[in-house]
C-alpha positions in Angstrom: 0.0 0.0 0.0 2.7 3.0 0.5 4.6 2.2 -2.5 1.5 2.2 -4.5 1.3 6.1 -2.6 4.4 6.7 -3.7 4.4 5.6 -7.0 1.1 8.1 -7.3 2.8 10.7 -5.7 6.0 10.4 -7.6 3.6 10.4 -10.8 1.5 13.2 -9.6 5.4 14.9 -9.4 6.5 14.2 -12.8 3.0 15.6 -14.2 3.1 18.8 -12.7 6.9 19.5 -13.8 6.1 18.4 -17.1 2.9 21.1 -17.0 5.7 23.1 -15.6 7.9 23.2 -18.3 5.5 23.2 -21.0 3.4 26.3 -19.7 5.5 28.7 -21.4 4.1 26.7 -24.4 0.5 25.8 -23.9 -0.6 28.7 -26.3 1.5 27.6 -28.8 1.3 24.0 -28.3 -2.7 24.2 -28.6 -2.8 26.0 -31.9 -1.0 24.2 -33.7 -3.0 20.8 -32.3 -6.1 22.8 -33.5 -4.2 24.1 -37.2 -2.8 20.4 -37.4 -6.6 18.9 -36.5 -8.6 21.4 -38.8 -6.4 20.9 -41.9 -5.4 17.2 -41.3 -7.6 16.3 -44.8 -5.2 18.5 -46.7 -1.9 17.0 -45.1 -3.5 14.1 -46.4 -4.1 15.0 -49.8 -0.7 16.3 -50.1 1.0 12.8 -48.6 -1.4 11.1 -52.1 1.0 13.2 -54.4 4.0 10.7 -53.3 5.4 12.8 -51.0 7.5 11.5 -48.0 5.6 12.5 -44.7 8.8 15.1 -43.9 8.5 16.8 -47.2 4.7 16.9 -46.6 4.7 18.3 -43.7 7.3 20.5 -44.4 4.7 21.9 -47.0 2.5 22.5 -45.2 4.0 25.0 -42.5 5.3 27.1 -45.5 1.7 27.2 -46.8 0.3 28.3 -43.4 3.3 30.7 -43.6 2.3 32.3 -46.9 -1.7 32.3 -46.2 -0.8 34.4 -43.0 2.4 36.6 -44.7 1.2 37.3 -48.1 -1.6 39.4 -47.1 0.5 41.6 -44.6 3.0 42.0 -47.9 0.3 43.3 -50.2 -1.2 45.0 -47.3 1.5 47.2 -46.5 3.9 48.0 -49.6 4.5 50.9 -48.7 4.6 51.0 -44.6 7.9 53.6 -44.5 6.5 55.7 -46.6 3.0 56.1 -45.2 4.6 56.6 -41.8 6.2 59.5 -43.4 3.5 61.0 -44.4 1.5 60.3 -41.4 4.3 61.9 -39.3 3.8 65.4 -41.7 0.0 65.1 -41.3 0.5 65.8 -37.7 2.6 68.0 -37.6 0.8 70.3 -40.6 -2.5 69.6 -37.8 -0.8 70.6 -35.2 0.3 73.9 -37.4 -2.6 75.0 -38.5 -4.8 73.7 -36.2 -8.2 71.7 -36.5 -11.0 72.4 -39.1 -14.3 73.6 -38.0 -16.7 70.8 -36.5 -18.5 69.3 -39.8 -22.1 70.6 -39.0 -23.7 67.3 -39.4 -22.1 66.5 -35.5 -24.3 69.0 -33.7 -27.3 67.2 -35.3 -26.3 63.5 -34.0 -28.5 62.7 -31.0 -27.9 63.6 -27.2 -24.4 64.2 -27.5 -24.1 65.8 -31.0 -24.1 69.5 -29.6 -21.9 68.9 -27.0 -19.1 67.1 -29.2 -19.9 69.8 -31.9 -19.0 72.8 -29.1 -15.5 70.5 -27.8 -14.2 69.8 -31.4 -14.8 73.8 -32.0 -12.9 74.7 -28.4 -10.0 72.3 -29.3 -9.9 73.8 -33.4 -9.8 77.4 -31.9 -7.0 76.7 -29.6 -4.7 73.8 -29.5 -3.8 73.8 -26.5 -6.6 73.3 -24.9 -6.8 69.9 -26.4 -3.8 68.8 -25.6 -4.3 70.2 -21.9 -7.5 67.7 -22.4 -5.4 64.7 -23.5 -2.1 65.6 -20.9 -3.3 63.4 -17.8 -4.1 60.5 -20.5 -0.3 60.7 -22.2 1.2 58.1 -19.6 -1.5 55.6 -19.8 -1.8 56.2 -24.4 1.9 55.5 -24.6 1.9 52.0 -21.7 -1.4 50.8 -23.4 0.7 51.5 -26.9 3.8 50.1 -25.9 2.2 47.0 -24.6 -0.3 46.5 -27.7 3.5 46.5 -29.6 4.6 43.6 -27.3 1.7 41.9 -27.3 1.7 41.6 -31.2 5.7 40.8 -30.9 4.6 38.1 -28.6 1.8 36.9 -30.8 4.1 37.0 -33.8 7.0 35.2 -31.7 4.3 33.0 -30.7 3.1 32.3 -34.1 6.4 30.8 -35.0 6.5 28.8 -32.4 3.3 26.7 -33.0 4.5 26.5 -37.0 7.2 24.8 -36.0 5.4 22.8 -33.2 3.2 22.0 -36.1 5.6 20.4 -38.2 6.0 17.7 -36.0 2.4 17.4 -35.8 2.4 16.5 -39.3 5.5 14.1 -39.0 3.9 12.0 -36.1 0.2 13.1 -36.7 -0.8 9.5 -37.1 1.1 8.3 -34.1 -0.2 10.6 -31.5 -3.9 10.5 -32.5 -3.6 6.6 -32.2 -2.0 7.5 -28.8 -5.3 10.0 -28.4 -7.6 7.6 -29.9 -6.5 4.6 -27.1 -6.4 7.1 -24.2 -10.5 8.2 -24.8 -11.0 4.7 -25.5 -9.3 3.6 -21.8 -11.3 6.6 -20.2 -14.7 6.5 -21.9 -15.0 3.3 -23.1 -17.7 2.8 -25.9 -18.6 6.2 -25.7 -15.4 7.4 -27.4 -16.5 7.1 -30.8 -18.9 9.3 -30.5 -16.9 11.9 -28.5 -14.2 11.8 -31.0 -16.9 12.4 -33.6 -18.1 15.5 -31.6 -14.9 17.0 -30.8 -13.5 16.9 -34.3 -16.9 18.4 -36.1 -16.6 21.5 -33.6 -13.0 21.9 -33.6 -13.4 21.8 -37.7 -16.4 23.9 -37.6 -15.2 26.4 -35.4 -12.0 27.2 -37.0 -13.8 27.3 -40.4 -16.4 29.5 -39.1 -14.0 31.8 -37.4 -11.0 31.7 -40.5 -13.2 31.3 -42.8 -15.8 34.3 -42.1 -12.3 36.6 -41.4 -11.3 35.6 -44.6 -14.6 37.2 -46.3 -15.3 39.7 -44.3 -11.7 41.1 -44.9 -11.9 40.8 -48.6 -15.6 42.4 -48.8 -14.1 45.6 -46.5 -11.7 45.9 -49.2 -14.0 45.9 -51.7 -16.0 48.5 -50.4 -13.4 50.6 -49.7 -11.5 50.4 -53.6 -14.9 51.3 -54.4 -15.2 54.1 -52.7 -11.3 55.1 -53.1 -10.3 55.0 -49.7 -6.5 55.1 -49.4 -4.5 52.0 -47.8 -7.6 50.3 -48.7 -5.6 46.9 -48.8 -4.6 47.7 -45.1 -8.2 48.3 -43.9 -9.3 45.3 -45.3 -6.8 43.5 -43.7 -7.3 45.5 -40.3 -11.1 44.4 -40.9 -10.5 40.4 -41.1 -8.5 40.6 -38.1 -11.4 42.3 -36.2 -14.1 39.7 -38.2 -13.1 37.0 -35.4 -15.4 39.0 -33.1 -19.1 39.1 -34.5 -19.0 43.0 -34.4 -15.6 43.3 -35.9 -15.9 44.7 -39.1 -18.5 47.3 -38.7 -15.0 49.0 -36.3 -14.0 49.6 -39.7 -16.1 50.8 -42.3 -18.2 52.9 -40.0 -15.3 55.0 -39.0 -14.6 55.2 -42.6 -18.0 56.1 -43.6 -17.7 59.1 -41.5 -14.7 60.3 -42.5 -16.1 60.5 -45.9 -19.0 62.7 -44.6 -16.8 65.1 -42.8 -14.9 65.4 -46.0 -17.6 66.3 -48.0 -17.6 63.0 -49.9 -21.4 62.5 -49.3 -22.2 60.0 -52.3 -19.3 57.8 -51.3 -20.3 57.8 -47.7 -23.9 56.5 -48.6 -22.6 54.0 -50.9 -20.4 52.5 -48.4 -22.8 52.2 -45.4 -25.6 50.1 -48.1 -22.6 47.9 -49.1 -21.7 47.8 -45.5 -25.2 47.2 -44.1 -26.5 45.0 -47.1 -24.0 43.0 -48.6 -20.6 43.1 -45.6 -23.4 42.3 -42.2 -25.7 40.3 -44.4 -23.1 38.1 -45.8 -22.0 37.7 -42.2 -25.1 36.5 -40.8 -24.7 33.7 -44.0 -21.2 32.9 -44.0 -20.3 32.6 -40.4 -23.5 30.0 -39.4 -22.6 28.1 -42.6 -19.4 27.4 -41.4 -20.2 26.8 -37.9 -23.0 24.7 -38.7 -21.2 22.3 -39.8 -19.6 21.3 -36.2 -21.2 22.5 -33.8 -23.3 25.3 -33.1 -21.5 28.0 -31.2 -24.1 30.5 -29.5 -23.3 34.2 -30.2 -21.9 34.6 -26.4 -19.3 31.8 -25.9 -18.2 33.1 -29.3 -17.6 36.6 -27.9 -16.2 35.6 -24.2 -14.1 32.9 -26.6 -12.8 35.5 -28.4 -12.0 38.0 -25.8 -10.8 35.6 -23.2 -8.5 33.8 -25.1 -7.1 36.7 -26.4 -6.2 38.2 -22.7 -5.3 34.8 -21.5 -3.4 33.6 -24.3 -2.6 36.8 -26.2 -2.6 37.3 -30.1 -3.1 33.2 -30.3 -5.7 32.7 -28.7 -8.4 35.2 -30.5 -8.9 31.8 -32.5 -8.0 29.9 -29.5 -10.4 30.4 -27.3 -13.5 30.1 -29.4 -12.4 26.5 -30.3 -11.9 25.9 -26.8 -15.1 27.1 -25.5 -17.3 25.5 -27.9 -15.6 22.0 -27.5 -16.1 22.2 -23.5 -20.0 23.2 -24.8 -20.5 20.6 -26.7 -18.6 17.7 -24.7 -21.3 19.4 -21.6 -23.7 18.5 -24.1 -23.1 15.0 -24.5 -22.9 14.6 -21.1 -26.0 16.0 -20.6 -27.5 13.5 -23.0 -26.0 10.7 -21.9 -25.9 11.0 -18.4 -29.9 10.7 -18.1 -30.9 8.2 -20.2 -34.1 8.1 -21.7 -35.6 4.8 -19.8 -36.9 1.9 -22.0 -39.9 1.5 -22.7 -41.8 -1.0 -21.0 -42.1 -3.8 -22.5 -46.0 -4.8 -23.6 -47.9 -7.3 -21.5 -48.0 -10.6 -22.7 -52.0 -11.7 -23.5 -53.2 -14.2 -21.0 -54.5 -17.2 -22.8 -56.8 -19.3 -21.0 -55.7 -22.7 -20.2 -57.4 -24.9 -22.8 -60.7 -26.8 -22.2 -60.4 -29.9 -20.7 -63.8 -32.0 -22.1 -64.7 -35.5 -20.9 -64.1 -38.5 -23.5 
């Protein structure tokens, strides 16, 4: 009996230093499980081409890297220069001082007079906006600074998980035999089906989420050539990004849409918010259950807290994996729910009661 206790506790030892030394990881470690899981079909495809399983799953990390690389390189061509020119944009601003407030702000509701009589207080004198903004300078540049490192981190973090995922790849079949025998062990005959429900909403997730981004981020940009909006390209990209939440691409266009109207570019500005109304949130309210539905159905809340959790717990990763997480926990609480109170039988039917036959005298 104690070496059995300490043979537990040993084990119970080694687990949490392994946890230990992996935790650094986890972030990484977990998205490129889910990348690896969610494109596993293609790997396979690309292993019928003759390929040896290194060369295959070489390929596909450099695909993953050029689906997440090429549209940051069309996206910003021209980064040095447009920071030049945003730099002289201040400082011409701050030289001549703000425009009048556009006269459709006094008109918006509630606050539209009040923000109309600040914008005209801050364009007759400078400096009593930036006396408004002085407290706020601290926090604006430690909120900046740590948006840069989080994205460093999340970029950092990125290429970690690629090349987690290579060996993913390599040993893919290995380890899900390892996963298949473990949920086996632990559920017994129910782990068919769990492995059936965890893989539809792991898929269906990451298609709903990618997938809807992917959209999203190309209709934005569509709008905005239209209308000739500069750094269009960059927008668009800015709007797949925010597409992983369910509000996230309205944080573009509308802003846009305004600037057009303060600008005097009135037709443009109506264009954009029917194309942005009709076609970009209307497609969205298509594409994104489409996708989903084909795992399992993630309600519009989990999706949100997924989203936003995962992002501060896990940082640039875990926008995507957090969703994935949430809606596997809510479906494996769904199974449980239906299989942890069985439907009785039915009872069987009475059997007829035959009277015993006649017995007549000879």
């Amino acid at each position: 009996m104690a070496e059995r206790i300490l043979m537990v506790a040993l084990l119970g030892i080694l687990l949490v230093g392994c946890l230990y030394v992996l935790s650094p990881f986890f972030s990484a470690i977990l998205w490129a499980a889910i990348l690896v899981f969610a494109s596993w079909p293609v790997y396979q495809r690309v292993r019928r081409f003759g390929l040896p399983a290194w060369l295959a799953a070489l390929a596909m990390v450099l695909l993953a890297t050029v689906l997440v690389l090429l549209p940051l390189a069309v996206a910003l061509p021209g980064g040095g220069k447009d920071v030049m020119h945003l730099r002289l944009a201040i400082q011409t601003a701050l030289q001549n001082g703000l425009p009048a407030a556009p006269p459709w702000l006094a008109r918006l509701p509630i606050a539209g007079t009040l923000l109309s009589d600040l914008w005209n207080s801050w364009a007759d004198d400078m400096n009593v906006m930036v006396a408004f903004f002085r407290p706020y300078f601290g926090t604006i540049i430690e909120e900046g600074l740590r948006l840069l490192l989080g994205i460093a981190n999340g970029i950092v973090g990125f290429g970690v998980a690629l090349f987690i995922s290579f060996f993913f790849y390599l040993h893919g079949e290995v380890m899900g035999g390892w996963l298949v025998a473990a949920l086996e062990r632990v559920f017994g005959s129910q782990a068919a089906r769990l492995r059936t429900v965890i893989g539809k909403t792991v898929r269906g997730t990451v298609y709903g989420i990618l997938g809807n981004a992917v959209v999203q981020g190309l209709l934005v940009f569509c709008g905005l050539w239209l209308t000739a909006v500069p750094r269009a390209p960059l927008l668009g990209l800015i709007a797949g990004f925010l597409a992983t939440l369910p509000i996230g691409a309205p944080l573009v266009w509308v802003p846009v849409l305004l600037w057009q109207l303060g600008i005097g570019e009135t037709g443009h500005a109506v264009f954009l918010g029917l194309y942005g109304l009709i076609v970009v949130a209307g497609l969205d309210h298509v594409i994104r259950p489409y996708f989903i539905a084909r795992g399992a159905q993630l309600p519009f809340l989990p999706t949100v807290l997924g989203v936003l959790g995962g992002a501060i717990g896990f940082g640039l990763l875990g926008v995507f994996l957090g969703p994935v997480l949430l809606g596997v926990g809510l479906s494996l609480l769904k199974e449980f729910a239906k299989g942890g109170k069985p439907c009785p039988d039915p009872a069987p039917a009475p059997r007829p009661v035959h009277a015993p036959p006649r017995v007549t005298a000879g």
